[in-house]
C-alpha positions as CSV (number, residue, x, y, z in Angstrom):
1,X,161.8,104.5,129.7
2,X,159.2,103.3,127.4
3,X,158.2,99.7,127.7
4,X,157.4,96.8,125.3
5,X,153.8,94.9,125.8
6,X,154.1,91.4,124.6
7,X,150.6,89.7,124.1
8,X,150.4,85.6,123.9
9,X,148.3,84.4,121.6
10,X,146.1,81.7,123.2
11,X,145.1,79.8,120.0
12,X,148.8,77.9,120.0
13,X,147.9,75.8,123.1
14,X,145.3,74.6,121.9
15,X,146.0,73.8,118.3
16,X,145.0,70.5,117.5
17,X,145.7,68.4,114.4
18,X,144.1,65.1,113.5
19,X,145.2,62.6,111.2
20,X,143.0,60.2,108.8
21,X,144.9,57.2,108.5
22,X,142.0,55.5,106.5
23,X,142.4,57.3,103.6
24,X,144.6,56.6,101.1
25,X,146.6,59.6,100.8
26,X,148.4,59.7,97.4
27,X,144.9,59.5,95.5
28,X,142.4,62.4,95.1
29,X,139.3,62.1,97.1
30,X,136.3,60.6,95.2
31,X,133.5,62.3,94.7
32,X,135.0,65.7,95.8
33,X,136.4,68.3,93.6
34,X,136.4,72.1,93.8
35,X,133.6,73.6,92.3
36,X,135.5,76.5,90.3
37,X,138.5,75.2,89.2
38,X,137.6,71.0,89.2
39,X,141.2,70.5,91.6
40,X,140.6,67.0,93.6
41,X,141.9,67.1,97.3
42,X,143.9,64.0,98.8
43,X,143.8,62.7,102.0
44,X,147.0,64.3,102.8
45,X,145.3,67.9,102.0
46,X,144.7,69.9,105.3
47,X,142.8,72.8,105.8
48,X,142.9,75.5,109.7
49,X,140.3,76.2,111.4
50,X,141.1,80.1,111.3
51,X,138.8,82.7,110.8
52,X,140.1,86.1,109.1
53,X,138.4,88.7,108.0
54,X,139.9,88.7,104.6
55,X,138.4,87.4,101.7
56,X,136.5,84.8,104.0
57,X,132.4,84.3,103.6
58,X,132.5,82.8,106.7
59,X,130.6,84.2,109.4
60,X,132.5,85.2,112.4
61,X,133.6,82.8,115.0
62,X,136.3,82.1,117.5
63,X,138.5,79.6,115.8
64,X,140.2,77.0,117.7
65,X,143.5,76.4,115.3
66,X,143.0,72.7,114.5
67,X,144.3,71.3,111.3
68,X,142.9,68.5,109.7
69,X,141.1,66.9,106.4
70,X,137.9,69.0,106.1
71,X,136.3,66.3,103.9
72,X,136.8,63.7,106.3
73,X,134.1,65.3,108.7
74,X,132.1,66.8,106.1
75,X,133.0,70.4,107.3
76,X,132.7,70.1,111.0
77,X,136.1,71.0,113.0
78,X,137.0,68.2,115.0
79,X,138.7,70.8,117.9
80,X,135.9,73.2,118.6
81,X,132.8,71.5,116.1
82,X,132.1,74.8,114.3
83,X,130.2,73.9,111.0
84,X,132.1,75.1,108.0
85,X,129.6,76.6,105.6
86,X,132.7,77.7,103.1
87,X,135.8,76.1,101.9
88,X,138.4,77.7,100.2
89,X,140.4,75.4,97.5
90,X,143.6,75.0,98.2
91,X,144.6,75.1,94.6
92,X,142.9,78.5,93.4
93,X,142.4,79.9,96.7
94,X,138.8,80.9,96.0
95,X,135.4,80.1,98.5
96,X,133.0,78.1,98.1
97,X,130.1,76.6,99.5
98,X,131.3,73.1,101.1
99,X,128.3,71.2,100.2
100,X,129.2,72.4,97.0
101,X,132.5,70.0,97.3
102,X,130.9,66.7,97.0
103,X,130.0,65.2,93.1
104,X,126.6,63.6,93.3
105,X,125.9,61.0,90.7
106,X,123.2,62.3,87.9
């Protein structure tokens, strides 16, 4: 009799999210839009700290599973502190740089 292998996958324990509750979270952020297509993120936008292989710049790491706003720590995961150098817009679904994000006054 053949038998069946079930693997747990580790990452649900300790997924994290964190909530902002200083931001106003009807209202887009100021001073951060995407880059490509101009779409301004709200408070209430979250983004996973999960690497994949596909269609992600990012460099390989191991990805701890929190949610939370990635604007609100200016890329750095709150769960496991890995730096985002990338950030994919949750409107278009392309990548771009994060610094890349944030409108600086001319």
């Amino acid at each position: 009799m053949d038998s069946l292998l079930l693997l747990k996958n580790d990452l649900a324990r300790r997924h994290t999210t964190v909530d902002i509750a200083d931001l106003d979270a009807d209202e887009g952020l100021h001073g951060i839009r995407c880059p490509l297509c101009r779409w301004r993120p709200s408070a209430a936008s979250r983004w996973s700290c999960d690497w994949t292989e596909i269609d992600s710049p990012e460099p390989f790491f191991n990805a701890c599973g929190t949610e939370w706003n990635t604007f609100a720590t200016r890329g750095r995961c709150p769960g496991c502190g890995h730096q985002w150098r990338w950030t994919s817009c949750l409107r278009c679904g392309q990548w771009s740089p994060h610094e890349e994000w944030y409108e600086h006054d001319e």
